[in-house]
Structure formats: structure tokens, C-alpha cells
N, CA, C and O atoms as a GROMACS GRO file, in nm:
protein
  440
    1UNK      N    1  -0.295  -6.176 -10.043
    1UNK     CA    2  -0.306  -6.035 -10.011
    1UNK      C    3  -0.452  -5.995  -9.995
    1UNK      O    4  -0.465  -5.903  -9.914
    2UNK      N    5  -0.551  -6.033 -10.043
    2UNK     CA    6  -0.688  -5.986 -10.086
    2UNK      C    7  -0.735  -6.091 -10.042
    2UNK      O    8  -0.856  -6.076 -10.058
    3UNK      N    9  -0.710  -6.232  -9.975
    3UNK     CA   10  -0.773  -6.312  -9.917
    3UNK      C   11  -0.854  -6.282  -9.792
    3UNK      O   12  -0.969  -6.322  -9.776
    4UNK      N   13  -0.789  -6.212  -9.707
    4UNK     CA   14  -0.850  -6.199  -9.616
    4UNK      C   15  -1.011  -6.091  -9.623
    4UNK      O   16  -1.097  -6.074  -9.536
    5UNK      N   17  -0.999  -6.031  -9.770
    5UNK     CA   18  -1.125  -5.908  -9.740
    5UNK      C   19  -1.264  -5.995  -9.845
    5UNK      O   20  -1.378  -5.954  -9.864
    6UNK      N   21  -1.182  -6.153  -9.908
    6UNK     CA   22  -1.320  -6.226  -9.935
    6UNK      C   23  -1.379  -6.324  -9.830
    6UNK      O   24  -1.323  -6.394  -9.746
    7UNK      N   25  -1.520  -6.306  -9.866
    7UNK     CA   26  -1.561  -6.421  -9.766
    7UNK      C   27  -1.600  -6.569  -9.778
    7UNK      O   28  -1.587  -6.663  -9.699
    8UNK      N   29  -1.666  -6.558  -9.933
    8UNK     CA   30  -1.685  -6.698  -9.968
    8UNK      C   31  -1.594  -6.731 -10.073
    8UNK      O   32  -1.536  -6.643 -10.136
    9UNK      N   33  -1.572  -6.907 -10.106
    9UNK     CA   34  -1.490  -6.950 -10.194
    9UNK      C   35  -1.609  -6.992 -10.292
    9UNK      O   36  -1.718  -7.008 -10.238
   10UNK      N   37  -1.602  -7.014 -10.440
   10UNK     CA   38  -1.659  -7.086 -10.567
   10UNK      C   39  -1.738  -7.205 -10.476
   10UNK      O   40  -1.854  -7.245 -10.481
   11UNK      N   41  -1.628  -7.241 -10.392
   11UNK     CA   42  -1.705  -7.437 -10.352
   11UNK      C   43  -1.847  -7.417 -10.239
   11UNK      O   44  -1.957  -7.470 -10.243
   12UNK      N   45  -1.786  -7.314 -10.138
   12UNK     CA   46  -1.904  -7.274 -10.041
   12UNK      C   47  -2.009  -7.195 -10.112
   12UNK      O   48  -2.118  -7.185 -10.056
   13UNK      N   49  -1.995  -7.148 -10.206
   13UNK     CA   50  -2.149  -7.090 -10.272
   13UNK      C   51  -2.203  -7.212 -10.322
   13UNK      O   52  -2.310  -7.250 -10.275
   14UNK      N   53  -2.134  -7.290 -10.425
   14UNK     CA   54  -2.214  -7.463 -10.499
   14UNK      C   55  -2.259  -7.513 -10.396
   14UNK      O   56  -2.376  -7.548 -10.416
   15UNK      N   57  -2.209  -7.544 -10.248
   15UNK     CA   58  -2.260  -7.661 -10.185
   15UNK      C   59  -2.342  -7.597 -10.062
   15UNK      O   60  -2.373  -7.660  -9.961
   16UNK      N   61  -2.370  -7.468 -10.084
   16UNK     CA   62  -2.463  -7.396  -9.984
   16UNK      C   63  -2.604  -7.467 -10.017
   16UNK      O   64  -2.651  -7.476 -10.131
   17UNK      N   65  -2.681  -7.531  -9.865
   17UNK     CA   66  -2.797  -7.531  -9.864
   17UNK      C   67  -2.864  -7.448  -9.803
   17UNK      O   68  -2.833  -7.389  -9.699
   18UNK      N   69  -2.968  -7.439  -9.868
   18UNK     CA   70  -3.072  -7.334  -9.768
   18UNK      C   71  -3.202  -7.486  -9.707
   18UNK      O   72  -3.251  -7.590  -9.750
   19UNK      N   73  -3.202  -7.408  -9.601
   19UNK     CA   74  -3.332  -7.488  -9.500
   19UNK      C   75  -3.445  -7.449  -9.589
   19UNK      O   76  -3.456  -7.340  -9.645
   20UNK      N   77  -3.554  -7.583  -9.598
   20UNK     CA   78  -3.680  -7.540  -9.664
   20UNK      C   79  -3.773  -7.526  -9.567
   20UNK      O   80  -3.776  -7.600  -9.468
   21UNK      N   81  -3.868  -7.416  -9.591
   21UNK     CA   82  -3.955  -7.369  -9.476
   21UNK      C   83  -4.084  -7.437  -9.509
   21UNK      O   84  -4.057  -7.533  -9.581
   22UNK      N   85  -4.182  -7.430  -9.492
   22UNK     CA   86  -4.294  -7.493  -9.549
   22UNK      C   87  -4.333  -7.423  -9.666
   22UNK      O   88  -4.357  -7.504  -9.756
   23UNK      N   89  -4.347  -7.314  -9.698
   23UNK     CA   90  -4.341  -7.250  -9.786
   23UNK      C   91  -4.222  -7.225  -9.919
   23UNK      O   92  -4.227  -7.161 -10.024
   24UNK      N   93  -4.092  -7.332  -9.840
   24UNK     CA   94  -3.979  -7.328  -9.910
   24UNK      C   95  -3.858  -7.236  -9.860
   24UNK      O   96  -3.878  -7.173  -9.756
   25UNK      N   97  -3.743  -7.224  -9.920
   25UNK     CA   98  -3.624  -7.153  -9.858
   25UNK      C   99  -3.693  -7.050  -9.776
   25UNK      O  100  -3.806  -7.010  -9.804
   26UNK      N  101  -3.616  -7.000  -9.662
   26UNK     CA  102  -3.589  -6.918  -9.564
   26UNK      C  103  -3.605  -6.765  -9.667
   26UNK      O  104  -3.518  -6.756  -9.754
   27UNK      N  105  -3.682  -6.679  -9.663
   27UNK     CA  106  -3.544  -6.569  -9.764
   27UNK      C  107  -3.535  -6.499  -9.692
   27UNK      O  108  -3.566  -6.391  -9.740
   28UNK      N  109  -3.499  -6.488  -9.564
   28UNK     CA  110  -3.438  -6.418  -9.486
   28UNK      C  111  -3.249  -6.444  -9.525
   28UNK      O  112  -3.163  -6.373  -9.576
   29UNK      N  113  -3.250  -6.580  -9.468
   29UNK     CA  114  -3.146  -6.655  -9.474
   29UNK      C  115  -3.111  -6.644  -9.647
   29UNK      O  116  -3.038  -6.552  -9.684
   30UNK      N  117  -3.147  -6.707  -9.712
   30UNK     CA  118  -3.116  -6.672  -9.874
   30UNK      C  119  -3.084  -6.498  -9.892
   30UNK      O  120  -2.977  -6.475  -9.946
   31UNK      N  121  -3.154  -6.394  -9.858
   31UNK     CA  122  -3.126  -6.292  -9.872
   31UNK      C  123  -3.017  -6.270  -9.796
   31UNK      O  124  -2.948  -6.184  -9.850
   32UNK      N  125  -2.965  -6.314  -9.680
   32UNK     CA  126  -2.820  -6.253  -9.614
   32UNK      C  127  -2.716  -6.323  -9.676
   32UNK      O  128  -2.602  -6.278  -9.683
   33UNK      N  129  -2.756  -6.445  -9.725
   33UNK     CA  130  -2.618  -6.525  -9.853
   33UNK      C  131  -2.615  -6.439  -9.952
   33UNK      O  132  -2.504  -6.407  -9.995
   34UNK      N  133  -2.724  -6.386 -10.006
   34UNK     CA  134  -2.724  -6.317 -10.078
   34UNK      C  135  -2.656  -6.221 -10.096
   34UNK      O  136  -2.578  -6.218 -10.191
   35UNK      N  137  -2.667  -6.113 -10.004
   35UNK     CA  138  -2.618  -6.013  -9.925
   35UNK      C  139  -2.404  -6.036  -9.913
   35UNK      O  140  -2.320  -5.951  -9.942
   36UNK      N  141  -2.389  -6.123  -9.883
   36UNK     CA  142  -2.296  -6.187  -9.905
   36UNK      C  143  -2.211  -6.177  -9.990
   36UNK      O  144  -2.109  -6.108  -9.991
   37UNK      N  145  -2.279  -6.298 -10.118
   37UNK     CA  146  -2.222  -6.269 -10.220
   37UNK      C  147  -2.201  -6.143 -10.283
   37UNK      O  148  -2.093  -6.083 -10.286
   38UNK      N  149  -2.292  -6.112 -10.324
   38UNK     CA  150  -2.262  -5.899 -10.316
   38UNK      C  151  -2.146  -5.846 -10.282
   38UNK      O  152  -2.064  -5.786 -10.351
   39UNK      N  153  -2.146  -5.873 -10.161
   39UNK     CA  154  -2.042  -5.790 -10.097
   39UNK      C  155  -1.894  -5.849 -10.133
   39UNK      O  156  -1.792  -5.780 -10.127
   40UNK      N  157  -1.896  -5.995 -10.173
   40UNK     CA  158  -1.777  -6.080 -10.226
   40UNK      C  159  -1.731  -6.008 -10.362
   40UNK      O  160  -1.615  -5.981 -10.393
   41UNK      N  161  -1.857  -5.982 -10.444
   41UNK     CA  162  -1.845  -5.956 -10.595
   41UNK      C  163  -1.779  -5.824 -10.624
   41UNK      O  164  -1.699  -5.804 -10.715
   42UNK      N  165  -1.830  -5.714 -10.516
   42UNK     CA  166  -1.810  -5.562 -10.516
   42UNK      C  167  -1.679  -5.564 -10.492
   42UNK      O  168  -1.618  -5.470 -10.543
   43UNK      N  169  -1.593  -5.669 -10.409
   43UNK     CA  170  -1.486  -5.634 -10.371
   43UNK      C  171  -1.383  -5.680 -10.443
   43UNK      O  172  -1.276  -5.619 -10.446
   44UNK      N  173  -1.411  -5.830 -10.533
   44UNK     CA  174  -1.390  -5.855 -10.631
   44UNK      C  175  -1.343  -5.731 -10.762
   44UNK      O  176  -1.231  -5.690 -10.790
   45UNK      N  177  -1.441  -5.705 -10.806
   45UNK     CA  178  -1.454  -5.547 -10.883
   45UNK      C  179  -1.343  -5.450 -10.818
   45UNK      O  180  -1.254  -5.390 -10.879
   46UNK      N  181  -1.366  -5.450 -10.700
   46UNK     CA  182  -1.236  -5.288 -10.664
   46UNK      C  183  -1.123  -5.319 -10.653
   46UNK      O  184  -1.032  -5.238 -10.673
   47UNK      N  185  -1.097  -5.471 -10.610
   47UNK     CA  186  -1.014  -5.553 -10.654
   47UNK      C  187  -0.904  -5.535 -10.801
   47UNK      O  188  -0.794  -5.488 -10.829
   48UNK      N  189  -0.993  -5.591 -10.851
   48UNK     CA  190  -0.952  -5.578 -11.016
   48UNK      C  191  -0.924  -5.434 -11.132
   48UNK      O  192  -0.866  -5.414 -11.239
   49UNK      N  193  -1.007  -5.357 -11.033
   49UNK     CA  194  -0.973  -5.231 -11.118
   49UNK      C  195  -0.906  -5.159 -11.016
   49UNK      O  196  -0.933  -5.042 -11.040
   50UNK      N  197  -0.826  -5.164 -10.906
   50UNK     CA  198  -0.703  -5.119 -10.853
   50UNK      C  199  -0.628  -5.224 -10.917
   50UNK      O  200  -0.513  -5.182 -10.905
   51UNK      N  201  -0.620  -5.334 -10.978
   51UNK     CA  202  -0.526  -5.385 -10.996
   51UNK      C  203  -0.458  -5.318 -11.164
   51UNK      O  204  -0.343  -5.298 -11.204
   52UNK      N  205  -0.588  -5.302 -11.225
   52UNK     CA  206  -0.582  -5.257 -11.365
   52UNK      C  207  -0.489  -5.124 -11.374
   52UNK      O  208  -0.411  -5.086 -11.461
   53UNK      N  209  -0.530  -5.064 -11.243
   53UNK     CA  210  -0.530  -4.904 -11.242
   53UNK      C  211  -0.339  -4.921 -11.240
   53UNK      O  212  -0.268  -4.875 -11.330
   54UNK      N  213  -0.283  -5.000 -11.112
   54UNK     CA  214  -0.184  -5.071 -11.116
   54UNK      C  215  -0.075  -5.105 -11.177
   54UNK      O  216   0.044  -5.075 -11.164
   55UNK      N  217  -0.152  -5.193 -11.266
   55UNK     CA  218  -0.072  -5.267 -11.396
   55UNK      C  219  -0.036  -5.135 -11.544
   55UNK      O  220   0.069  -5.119 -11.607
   56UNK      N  221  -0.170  -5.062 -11.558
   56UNK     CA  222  -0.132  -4.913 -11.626
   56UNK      C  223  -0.022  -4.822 -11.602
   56UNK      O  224   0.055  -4.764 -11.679
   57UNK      N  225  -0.038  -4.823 -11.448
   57UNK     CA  226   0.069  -4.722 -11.395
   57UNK      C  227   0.200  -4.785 -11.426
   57UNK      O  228   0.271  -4.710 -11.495
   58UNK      N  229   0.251  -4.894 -11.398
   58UNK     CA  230   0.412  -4.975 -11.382
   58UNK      C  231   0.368  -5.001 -11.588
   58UNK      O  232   0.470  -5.009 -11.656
   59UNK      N  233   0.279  -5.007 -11.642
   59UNK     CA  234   0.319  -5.025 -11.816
   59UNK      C  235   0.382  -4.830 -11.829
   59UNK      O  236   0.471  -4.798 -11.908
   60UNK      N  237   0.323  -4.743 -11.749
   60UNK     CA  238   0.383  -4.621 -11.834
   60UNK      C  239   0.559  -4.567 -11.762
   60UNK      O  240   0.645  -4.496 -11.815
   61UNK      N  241   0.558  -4.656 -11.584
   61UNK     CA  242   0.695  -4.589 -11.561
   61UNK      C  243   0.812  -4.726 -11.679
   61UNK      O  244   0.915  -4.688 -11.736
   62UNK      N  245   0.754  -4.884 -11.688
   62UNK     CA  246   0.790  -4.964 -11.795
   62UNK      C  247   0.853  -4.858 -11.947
   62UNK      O  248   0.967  -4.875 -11.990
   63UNK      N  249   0.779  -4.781 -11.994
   63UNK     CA  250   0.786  -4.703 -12.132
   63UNK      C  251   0.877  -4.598 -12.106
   63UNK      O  252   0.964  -4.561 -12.185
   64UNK      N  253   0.856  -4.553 -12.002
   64UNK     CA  254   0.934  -4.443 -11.972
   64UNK      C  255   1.094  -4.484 -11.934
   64UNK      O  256   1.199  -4.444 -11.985
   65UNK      N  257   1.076  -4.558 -11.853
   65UNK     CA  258   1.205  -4.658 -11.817
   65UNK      C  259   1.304  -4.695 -11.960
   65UNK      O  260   1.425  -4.716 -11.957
   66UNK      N  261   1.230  -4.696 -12.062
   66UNK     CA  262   1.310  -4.826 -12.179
   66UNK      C  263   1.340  -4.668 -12.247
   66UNK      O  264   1.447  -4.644 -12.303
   67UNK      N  265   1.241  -4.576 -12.234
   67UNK     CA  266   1.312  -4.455 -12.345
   67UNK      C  267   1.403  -4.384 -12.243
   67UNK      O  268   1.435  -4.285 -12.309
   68UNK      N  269   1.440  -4.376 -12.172
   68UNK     CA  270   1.533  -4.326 -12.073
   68UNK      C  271   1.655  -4.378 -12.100
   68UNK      O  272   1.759  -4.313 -12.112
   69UNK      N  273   1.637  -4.549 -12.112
   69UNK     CA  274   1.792  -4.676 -12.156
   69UNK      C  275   1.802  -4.610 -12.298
   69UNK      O  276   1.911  -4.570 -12.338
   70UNK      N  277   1.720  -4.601 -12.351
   70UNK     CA  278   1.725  -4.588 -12.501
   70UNK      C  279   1.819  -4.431 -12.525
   70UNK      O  280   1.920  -4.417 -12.594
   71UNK      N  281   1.755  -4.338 -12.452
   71UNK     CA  282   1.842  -4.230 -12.430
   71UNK      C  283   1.981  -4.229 -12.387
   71UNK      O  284   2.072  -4.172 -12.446
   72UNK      N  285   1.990  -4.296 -12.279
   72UNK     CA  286   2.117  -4.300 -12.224
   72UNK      C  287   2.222  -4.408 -12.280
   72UNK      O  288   2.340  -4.404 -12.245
   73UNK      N  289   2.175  -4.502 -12.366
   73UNK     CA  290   2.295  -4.602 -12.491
   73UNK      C  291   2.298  -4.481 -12.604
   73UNK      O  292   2.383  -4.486 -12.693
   74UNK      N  293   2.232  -4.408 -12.600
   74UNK     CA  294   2.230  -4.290 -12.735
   74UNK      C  295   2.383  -4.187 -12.671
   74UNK      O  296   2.488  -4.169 -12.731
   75UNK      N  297   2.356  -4.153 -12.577
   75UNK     CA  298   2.460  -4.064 -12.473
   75UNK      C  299   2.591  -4.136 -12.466
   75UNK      O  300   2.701  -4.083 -12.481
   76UNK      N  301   2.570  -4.247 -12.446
   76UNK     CA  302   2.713  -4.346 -12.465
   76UNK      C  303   2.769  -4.349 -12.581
   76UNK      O  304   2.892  -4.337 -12.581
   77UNK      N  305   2.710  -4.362 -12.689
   77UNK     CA  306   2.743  -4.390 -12.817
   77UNK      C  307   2.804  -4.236 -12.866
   77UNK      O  308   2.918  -4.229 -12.913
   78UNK      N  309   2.738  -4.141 -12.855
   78UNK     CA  310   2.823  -4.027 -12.918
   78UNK      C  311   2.895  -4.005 -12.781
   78UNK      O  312   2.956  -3.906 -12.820
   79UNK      N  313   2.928  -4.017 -12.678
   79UNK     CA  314   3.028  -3.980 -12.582
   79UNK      C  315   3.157  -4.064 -12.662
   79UNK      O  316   3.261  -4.018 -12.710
   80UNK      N  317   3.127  -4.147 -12.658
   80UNK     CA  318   3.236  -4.254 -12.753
   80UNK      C  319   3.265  -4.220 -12.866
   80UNK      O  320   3.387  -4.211 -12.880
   81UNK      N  321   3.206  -4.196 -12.958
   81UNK     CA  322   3.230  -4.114 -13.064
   81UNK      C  323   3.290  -4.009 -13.067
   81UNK      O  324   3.367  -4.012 -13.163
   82UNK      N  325   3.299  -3.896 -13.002
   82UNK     CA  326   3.302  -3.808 -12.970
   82UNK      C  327   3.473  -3.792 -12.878
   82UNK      O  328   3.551  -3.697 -12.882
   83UNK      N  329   3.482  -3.890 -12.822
   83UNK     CA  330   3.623  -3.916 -12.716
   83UNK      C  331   3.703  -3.974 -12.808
   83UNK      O  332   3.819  -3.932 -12.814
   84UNK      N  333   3.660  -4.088 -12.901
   84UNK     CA  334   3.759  -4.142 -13.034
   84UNK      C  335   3.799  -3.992 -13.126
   84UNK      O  336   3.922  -3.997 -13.140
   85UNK      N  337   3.762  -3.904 -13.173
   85UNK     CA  338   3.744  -3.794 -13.244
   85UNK      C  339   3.859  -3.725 -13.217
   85UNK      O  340   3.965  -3.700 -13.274
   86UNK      N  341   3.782  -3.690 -13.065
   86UNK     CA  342   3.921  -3.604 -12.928
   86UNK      C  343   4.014  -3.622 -12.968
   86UNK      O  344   4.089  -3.548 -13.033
   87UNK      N  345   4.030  -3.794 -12.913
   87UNK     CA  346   4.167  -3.870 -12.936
   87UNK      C  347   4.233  -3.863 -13.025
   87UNK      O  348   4.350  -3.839 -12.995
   88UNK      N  349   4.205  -3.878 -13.178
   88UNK     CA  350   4.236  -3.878 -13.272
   88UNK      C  351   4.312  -3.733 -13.306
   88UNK      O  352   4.428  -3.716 -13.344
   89UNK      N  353   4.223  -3.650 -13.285
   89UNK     CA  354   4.241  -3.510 -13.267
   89UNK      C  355   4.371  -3.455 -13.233
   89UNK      O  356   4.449  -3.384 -13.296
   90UNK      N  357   4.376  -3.510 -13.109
   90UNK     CA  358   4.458  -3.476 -13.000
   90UNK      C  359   4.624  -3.522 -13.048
   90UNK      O  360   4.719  -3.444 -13.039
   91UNK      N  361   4.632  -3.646 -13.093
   91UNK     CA  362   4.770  -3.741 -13.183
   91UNK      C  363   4.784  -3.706 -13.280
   91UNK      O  364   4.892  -3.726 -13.334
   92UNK      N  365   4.681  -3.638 -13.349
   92UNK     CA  366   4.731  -3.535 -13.492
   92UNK      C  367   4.738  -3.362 -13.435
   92UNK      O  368   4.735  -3.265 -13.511
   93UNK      N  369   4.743  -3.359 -13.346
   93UNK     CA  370   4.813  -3.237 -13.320
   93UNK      C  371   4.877  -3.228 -13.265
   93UNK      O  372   4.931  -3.119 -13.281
   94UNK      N  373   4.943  -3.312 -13.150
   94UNK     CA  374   5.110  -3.361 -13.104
   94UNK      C  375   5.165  -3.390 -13.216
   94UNK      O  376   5.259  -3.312 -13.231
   95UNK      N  377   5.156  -3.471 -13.317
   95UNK     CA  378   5.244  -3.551 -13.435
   95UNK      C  379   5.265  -3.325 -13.529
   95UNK      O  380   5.378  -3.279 -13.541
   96UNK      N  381   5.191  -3.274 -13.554
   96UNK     CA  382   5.194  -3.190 -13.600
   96UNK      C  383   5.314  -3.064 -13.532
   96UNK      O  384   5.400  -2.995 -13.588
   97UNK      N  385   5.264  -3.080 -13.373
   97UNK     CA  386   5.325  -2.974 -13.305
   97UNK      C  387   5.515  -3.017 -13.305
   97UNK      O  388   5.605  -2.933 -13.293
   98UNK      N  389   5.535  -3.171 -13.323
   98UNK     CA  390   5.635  -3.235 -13.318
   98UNK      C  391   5.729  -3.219 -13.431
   98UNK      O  392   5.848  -3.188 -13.420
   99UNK      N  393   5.664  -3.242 -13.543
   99UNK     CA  394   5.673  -3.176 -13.687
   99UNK      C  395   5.712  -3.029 -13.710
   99UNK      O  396   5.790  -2.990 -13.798
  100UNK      N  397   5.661  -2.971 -13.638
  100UNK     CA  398   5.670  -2.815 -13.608
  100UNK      C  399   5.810  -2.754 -13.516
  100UNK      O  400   5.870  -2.647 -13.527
  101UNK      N  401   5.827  -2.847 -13.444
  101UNK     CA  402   5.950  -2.848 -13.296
  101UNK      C  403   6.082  -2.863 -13.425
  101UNK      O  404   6.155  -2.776 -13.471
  102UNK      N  405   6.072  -3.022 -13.460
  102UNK     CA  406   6.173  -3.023 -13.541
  102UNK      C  407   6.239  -2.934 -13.650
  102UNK      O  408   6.355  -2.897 -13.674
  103UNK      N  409   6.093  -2.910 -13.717
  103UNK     CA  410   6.127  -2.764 -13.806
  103UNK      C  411   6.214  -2.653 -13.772
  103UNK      O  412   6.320  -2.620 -13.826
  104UNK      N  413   6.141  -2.589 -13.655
  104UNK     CA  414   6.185  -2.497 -13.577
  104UNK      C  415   6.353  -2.506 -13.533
  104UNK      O  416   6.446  -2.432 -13.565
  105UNK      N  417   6.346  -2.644 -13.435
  105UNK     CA  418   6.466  -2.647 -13.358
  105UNK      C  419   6.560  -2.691 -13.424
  105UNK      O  420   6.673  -2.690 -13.376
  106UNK      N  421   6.534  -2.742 -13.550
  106UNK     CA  422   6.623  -2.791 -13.686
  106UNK      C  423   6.701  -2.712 -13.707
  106UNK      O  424   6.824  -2.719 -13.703
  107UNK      N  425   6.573  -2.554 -13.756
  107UNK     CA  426   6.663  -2.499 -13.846
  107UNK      C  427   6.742  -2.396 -13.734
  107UNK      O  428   6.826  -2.314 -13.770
  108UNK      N  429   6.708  -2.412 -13.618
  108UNK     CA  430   6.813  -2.308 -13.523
  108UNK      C  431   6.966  -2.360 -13.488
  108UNK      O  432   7.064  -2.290 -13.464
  109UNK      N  433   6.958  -2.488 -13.490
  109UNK     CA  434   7.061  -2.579 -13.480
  109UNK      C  435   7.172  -2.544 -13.619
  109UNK      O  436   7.290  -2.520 -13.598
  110UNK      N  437   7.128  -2.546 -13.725
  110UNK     CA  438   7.194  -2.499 -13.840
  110UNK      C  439   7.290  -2.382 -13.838
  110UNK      O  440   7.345  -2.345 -13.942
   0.00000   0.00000   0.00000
């Protein structure tokens, strides 16, 4: 992804020669390698701290994400609770209303 916006690799900086002038390296030439690397390093850097910036952002929707699950097994659990209750509810007050029928229609039958 980011390959294409570097220019040099680790191996082409080690095995870079510079021409010796009589006076020794070029620094024309040394200063535009120079120049170079710089521009490798800077991008390096914006690189890494968009990546940081990145990796922060997906750790807080990550946190947010797990208390959301965490919320919503909480929502399940008393929905369930809550529907067993109903239920329960609901078969003790048929068994009651039934109890009640018989009473009733018992004693009219008499």
C-alpha cells in the first residue's frame, strides 16, 4: 500500500556509493541522497502516525463494539427472564381462572 510513496530500500542506502572528487565525495550528489533519504524518513513518520491514529480509532469502535454485545446478552437475558415469568404467570392464571369456571359452573349445575 505505502510502497509505492517510498523510494529507497535499507539495501540501496548500505550499498550506495558516492564518486570521489579530488577533494572527495561529490556533495552535491551526497546532498540529493541526502535529500532523499529525508524525504523517505518524513514519509515513513506520516506513515506511522496515520497508522497509530488508525489503530486508536478501530481500538475505540473495538470497546464500543464489545459494550454494545455486552449490552445486548444483558437485553437477552432479562427478555428471557422476563418471558419465563409471563409464562409462568400466564399457566397460573388459566389453572386459577379454570379453578374458578369449575367453581362457578359446579355450583350452577347443582
Amino acid at each position: 500500500m505505502y510502497q509505492n510513496k517510498i523510494t529507497l530500500t535499507p539495501q540501496e542506502i548500505l550499498e550506495k556509493d558516492f564518486k570521489i572528487d579530488t577533494r572527495g565525495y561529490r556533495l552535491k550528489e551526497v546532498d540529493q541522497f541526502l535529500d532523499v533519504i529525508i524525504g523517505d524518513y518524513e514519509q515513513f513518520f506520516a506513515i506511522i502516525d496515520s497508522l497509530e491514529k488508525e489503530k486508536a480509532e478501530l481500538l475505540r469502535e473495538i470497546m464500543s463494539l464489545k459494550q454494545d454485545l455486552r449490552n445486548a446478552k444483558m437485553n437477552v437475558e432479562i427478555a428471557r427472564t422476563t418471558s419465563d415469568t409471563a409464562e409462568i404467570n400466564n399457566v397460573d392464571i388459566l389453572k386459577r381462572l379454570s379453578q374458578l369456571e369449575k367453581i362457578v359452573y359446579g355450583k350452577d349445575d347443582m
